[in-house]
C-alpha positions as CSV (number, residue, x, y, z in Angstrom):
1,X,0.0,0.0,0.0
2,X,1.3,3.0,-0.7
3,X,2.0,5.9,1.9
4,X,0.2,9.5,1.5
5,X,2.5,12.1,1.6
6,X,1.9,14.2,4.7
7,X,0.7,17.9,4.2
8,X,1.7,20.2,7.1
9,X,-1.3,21.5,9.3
10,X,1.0,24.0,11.1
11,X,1.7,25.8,6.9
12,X,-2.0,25.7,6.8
13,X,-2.3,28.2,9.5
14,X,0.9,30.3,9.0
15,X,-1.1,30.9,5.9
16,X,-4.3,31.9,7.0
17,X,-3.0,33.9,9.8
18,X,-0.5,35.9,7.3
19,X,-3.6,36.5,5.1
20,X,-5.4,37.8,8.1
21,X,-2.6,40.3,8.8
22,X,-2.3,41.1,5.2
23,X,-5.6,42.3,5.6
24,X,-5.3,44.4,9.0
25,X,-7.6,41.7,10.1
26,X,-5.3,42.5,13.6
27,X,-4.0,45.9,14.2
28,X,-0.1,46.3,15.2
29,X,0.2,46.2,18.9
30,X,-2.3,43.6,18.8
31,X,-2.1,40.2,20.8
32,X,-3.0,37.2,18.8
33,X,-4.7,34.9,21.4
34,X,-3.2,31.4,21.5
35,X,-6.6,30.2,22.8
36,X,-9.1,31.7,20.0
37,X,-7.2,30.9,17.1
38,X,-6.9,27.3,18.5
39,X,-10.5,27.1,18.6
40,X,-12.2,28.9,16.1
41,X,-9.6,26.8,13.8
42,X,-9.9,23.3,15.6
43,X,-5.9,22.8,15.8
44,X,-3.8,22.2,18.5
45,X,-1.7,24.6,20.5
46,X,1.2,22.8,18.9
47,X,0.2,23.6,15.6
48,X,-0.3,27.4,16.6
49,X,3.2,27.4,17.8
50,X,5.0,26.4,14.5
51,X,2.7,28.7,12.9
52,X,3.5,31.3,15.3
53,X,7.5,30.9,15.0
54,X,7.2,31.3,11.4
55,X,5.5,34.8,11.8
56,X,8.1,36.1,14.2
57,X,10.9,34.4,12.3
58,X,9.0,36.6,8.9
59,X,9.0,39.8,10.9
60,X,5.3,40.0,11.5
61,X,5.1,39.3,14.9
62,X,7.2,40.1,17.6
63,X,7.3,38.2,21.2
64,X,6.6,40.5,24.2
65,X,6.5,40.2,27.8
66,X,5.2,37.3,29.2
67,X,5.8,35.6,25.9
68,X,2.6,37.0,24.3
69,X,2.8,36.8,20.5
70,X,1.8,40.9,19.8
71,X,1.5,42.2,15.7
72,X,4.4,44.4,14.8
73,X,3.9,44.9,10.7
74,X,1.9,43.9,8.2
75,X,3.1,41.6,5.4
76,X,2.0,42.0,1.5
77,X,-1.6,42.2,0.7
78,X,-2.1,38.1,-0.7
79,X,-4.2,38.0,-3.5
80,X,-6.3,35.0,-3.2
81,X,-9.2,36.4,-1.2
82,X,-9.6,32.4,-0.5
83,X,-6.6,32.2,1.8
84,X,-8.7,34.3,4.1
85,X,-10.8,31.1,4.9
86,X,-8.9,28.5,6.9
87,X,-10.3,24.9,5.4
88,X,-8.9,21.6,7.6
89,X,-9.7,20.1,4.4
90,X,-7.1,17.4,5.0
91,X,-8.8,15.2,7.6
92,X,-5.7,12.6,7.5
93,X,-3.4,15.5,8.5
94,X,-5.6,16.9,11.5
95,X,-6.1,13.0,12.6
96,X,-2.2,12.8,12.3
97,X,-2.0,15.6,14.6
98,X,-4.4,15.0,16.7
99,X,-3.2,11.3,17.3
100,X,0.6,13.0,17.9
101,X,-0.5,15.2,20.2
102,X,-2.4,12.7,22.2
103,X,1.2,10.8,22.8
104,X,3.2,13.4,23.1
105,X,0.5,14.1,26.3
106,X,1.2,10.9,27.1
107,X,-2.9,10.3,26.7
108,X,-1.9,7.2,24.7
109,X,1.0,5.2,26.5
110,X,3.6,3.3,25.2
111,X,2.4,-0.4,23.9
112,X,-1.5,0.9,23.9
113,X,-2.9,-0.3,21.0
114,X,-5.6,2.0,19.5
115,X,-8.7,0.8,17.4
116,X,-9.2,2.5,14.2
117,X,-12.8,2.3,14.0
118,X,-13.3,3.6,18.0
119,X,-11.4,6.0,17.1
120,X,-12.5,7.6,13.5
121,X,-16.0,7.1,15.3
122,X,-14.6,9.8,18.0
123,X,-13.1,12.0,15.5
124,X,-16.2,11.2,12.8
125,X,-13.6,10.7,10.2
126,X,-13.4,7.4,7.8
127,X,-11.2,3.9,9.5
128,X,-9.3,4.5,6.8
129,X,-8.5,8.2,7.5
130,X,-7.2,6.8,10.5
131,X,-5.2,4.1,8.8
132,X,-3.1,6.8,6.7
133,X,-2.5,8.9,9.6
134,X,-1.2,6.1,11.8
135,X,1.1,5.1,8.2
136,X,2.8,8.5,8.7
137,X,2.9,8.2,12.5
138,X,4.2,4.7,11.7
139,X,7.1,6.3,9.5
140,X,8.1,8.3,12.3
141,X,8.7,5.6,14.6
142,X,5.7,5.9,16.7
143,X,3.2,3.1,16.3
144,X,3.4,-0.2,14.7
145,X,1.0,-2.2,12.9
146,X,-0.7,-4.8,14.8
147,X,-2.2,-7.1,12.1
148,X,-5.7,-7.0,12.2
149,X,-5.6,-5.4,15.4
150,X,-4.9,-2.1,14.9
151,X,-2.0,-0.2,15.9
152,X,0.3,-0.2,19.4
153,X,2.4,3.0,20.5
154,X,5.7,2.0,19.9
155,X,7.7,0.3,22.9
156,X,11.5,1.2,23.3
157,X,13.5,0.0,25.5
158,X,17.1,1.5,27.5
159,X,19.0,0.5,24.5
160,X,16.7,2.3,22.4
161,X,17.0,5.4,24.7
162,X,20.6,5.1,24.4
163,X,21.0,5.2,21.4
164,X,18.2,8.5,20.3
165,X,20.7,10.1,23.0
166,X,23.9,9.4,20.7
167,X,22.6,10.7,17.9
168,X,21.0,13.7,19.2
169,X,24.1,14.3,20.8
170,X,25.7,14.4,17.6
171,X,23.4,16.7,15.7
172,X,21.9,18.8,18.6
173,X,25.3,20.7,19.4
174,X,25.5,21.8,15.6
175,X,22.0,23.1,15.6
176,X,22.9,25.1,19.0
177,X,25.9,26.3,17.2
178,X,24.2,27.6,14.3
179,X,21.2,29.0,16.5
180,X,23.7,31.3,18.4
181,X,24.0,33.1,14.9
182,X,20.5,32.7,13.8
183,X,17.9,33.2,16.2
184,X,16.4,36.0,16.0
185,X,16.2,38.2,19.2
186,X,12.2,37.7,19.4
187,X,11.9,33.7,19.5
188,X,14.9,33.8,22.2
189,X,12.9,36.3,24.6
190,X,9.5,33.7,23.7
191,X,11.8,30.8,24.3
192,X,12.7,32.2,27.8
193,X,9.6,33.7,28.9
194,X,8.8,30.2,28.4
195,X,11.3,28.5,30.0
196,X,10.7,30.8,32.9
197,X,7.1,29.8,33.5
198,X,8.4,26.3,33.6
199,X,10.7,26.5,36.1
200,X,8.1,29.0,38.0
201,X,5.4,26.3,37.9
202,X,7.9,23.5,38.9
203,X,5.6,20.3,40.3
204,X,2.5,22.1,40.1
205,X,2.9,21.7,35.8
206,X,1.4,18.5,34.5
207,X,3.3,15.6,33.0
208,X,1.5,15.9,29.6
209,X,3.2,20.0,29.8
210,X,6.3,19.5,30.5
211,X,6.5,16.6,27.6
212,X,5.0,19.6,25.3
213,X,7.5,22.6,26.5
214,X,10.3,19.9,26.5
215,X,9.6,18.9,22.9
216,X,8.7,22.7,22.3
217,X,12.3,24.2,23.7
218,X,14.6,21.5,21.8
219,X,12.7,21.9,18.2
220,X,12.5,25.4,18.4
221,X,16.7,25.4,18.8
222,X,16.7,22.9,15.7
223,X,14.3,25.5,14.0
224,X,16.5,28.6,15.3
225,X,19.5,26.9,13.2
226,X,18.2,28.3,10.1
227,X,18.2,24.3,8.7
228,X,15.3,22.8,8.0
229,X,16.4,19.7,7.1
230,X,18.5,19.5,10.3
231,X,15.1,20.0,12.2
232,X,13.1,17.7,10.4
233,X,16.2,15.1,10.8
234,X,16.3,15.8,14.7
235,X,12.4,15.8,15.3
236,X,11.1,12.2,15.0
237,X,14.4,11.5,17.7
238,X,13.0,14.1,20.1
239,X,9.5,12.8,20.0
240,X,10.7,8.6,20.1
241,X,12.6,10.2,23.1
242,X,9.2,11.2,24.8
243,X,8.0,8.1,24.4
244,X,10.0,7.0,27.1
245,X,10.3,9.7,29.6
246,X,7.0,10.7,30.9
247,X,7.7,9.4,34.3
248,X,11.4,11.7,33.7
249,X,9.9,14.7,35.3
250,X,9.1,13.4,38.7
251,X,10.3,14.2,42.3
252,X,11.9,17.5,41.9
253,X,13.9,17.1,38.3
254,X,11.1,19.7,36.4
255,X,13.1,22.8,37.6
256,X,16.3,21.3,37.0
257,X,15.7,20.3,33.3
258,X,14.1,23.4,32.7
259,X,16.9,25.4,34.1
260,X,19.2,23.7,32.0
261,X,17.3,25.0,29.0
262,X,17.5,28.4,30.2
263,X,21.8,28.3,30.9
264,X,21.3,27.1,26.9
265,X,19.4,30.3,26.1
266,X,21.6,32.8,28.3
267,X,24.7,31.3,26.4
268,X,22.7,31.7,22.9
269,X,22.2,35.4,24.0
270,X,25.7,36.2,24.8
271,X,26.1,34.8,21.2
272,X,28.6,32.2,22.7
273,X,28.6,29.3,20.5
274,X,31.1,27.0,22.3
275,X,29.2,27.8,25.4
276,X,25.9,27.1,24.1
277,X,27.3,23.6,22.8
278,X,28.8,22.5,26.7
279,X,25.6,23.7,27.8
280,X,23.3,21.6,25.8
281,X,26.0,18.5,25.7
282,X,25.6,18.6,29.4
283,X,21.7,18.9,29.8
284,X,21.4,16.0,27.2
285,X,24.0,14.0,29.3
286,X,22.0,14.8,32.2
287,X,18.9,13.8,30.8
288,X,20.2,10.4,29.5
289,X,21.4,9.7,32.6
290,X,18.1,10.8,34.8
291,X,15.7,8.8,32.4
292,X,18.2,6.1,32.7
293,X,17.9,6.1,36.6
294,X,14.1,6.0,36.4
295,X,14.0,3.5,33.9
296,X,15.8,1.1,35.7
297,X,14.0,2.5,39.4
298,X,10.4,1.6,36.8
């Protein structure tokens, strides 16, 4: 059978957002609120967020304090008057998404096996709608086909974990040292203001958050690298990672992750790239060796 290649949800938005702005649907100085977009367009707030770097990385919106996304110009008037209606028309890639975010929450555990038909019932899409996203999902390492059965979250092990910690700590420190050039001043004060409300919230954060900001901070520094393919490479690692460390931030080790993200951000601000590469070598050492300590405890 063959695959269906994916369409990105997150472009979708970028786009009708940018058409929006093109428009002065949003005046400059405006906020654009995480939490209407995400439900007048059915997404997720991950979805908003890539859509959202990509309009601070064009120069339309700027970051401001308490990491509130606020208009600061307007790009060229588009014109397709169509772009100004957002269409989800693509009901394999919203399942996809929705089914990603769902482990990335942790919602679906690692070996659950999820019915197609329960599921398309839930979502009131077609089984096989279901099927295709779970192929994509299955491409990225996340579920495996169960014959007949449906599909099961994939199941790693400590080898596994090992290993996803090798490689990303062969490609990681390269996108840190090209972020230190790159990232614009905007997504490093977002990227802290977030980071700061981790740490502030500590224990009182849920499990399925700090999965979300963890997988948020490290993409957004493969994105800050100015390489797409680098980020795309890094990106199904990062998420098979998650897989395995839900139980990670327990018992006092939120803060500590999360402050190792922001001595990664300071060095990136003091545009120190061999800094910024001991920094993150060391929090992904660190974080090898605390899911390894769990996973053994487990």
């Amino acid at each position: 059978m063959s695959l269906v290649r994916r369409q990105s949800l997150s472009d979708r938005v970028f786009d009708y957002l940018a058409a929006q702005l093109s428009v002065k649907k949003f005046k400059v100085g405006e906020r654009i609120g995480a939490r209407r977009v995400t439900e007048e367009l059915s997404v997720s707030r991950t979805t908003f967020n890539k859509a959202l770097h990509r309009l601070v990385k064009s120069g339309w919106v700027k970051i401001g304090r308490g990491g509130r996304p606020i208009v600061v110009a307007y790009p060229p008037r588009k014109k397709m008057a169509g772009d100004l209606a957002f269409d989800p028309s693509n009901q394999t890639d919203s399942s996809y998404e929705i089914i990603l975010e769902r482990i990335l929450h942790g919602d679906f555990q690692p070996g659950e096996t999820i019915k197609e038909r329960p599921l398309a019932a839930e979502l009131g899409v077609n089984p096989a709608t279901i099927r295709r996203a779970a192929e994509w999902l299955s491409k990225d390492g996340l579920l495996v086909r169960l014959p007949r059965r449906g599909w099961r979250v994939a199941l790693l092990d400590s080898h596994d974990l090992k290993d996803i910690f090798k490689i990303r700590l062969l490609l990681e420190p390269l996108a840190a040292q090209w972020a230190v050039h790159r990232m614009t001043e905007d997504v490093l004060k977002h990227l802290e203001a977030q980071t700061d409300q981790m740490i502030a919230r500590g224990e009182e954060s849920t499990v399925g958050e700090r999965r979300m900001a963890d997988h948020r901070f490290h993409m957004s520094l493969c994105e800050g690298s100015g390489s797409r393919v680098l980020a795309e490479t890094i990106e199904p690692l990062v998420r098979k990672a998650l897989l395995i460390t839900t139980v990670g931030f327990r018992y006092g080790r939120v803060s500590k992750s999360f402050e190792e993200h922001k001595e990664i951000l300071l060095a990136i601000a003091k545009r120190d790239p061999k800094e910024a590469v001991k920094r993150l070598k060391a929090h992904l050492n660190n974080s090898l060796a605390r899911n390894l300590e769990t996973w053994e405890r487990r």
